[in-house]
N, C-alpha and C positions, 0 to 999 in steps of 0.2 A: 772819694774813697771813704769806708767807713769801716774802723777799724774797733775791736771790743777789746775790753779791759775784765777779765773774769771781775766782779766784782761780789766776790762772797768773804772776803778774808784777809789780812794783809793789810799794806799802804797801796790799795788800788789809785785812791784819787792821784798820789805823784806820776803815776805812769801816764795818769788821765793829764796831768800837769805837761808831761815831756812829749805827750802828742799833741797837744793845745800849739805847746811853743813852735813843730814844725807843723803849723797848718792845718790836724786833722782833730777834728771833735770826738774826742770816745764816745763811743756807745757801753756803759756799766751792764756787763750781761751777769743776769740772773736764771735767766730761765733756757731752755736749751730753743726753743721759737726765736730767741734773738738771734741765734748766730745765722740763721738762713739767709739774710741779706748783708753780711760781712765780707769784707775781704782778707783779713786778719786778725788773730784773738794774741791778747797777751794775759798769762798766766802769771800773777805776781807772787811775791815772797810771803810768805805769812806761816803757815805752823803744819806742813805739807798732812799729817794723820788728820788733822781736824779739816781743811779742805777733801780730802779723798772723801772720810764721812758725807762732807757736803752732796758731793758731786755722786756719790751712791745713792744718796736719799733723795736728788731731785733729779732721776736719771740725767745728769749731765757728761757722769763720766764717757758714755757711749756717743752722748753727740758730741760733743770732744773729739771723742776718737776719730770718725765718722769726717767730721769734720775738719780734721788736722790731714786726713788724707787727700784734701781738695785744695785745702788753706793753705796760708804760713801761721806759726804759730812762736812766737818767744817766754820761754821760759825763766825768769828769775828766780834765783836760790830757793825757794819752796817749788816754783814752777818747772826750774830745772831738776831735781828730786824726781814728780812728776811724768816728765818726760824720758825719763832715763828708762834702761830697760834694766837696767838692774840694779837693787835701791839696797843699802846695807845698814846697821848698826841702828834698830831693828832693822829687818827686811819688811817693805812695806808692797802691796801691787801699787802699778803704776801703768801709765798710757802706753810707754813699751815703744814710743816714735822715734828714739835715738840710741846708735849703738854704744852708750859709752854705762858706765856702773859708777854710781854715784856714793859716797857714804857721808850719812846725816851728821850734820851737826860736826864737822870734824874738825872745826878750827877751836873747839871749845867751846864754854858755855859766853854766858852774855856780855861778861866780864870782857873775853876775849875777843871781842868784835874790834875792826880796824879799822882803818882806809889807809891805802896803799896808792902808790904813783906806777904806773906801768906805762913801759913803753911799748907801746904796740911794733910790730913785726911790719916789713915793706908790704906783704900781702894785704892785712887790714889797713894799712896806710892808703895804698891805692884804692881800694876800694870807700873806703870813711872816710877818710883825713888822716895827714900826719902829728905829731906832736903829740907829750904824754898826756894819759888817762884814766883820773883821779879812779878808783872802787873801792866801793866802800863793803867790807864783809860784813854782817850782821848773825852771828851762830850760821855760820855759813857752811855749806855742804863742799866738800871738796869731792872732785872727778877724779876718781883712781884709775879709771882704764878707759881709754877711748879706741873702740874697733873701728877697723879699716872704712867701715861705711860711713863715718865721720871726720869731720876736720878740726882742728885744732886753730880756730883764728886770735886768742891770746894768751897769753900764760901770768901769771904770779910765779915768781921763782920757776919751779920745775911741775907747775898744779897748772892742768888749762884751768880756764875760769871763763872761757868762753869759746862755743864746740858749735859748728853748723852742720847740718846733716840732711841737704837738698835744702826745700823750701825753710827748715825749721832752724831756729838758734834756742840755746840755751847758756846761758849765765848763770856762776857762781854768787854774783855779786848783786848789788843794787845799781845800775846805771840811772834810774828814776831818781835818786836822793842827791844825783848833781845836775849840774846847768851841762855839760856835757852831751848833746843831741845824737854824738856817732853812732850808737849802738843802736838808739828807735828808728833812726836812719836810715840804717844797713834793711833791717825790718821794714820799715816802711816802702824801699824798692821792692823787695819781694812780693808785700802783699798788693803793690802796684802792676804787677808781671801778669801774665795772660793764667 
């Protein structure tokens, strides 16, 4: 299986770290030719306005697109931004592949960055493992509304921070900055699936 790490922005290499740990070697995609032989791309955290730039200037946003429609794709806190269909505080475009509305930055500035202990829900238990799981926010975007065509598989307090939406997941959080494999996991079945 050969699974890509956008690599233009961000702490790509830990995600590249958290698929190492289960097995799979990333592939650091830069150019939109790489994704053709993938089975899943993960879109990491990093400064979501300065990635879109990227990803306009080296037509990648379209094969993204293009490609999330065949794929699975995981979004983290830039990546989830991203993937949302509707981005707030500015309003920014975005890929439009989840129904939920995201708003930037909204746990505060850098200062305010955390790591939180959550207990996952029997749903993601069954499916990943049971037992609490460490996330870490980093000026993290918080999920304001998640429509029907989405799920809701964890929360922070009353904030999902983790939303699946058919083949696709998106994350609030950093799951790459713990020893913690459930979430590349859950991803990793998907982009193993027909």
């Amino acid at each position: 299986m050969m699974v890509g790490v956008l690599a233009v922005q961000g702490d790509f290499e830990a995600h590249g770290r958290a698929l190492a740990r289960l097995g799979v070697e990333p592939v650091y995609v830069r150019t939109a030719g790489q994704l053709d032989r993938l089975h899943g791309l993960v879109i990491p955290g990093g400064e979501s306005t300065t990635m879109l730039k990227f990803l306009e200037g080296e037509g990648l946003f379209d094969a993204i697109a293009a490609f999330a429609a065949r794929r699975p794709l995981l979004g983290t806190c830039a990546g989830a931004i991203l993937m949302a269909n509707e981005v707030s505080r500015p309003a920014q475009r975005s890929l439009g592949l989840m129904d939920m509305a995201v708003e930037r930055n909204a746990y505060g500035r850098q200062v305010d960055s955390h790591i939180s202990t959550v207990e996952p829900p029997a749903e993601f238990a069954s499916r990943a493992g049971a037992g609490p799981l460490e996330a870490v926010f980093i000026r993290a975007p918080i999920i304001r509304r998640v429509g029907p065509a989405a799920t809701v598989l964890l929360r922070h307090g009353e904030d999902p921070i983790l939303v699946e939406q058919g083949r696709h997941l998106a994350a609030t959080f950093h799951p790459e900055l713990t020893t913690d494999t459930r979430v590349h996991g859950l991803f990793l079945r998907k982009a193993a699936g027909p």
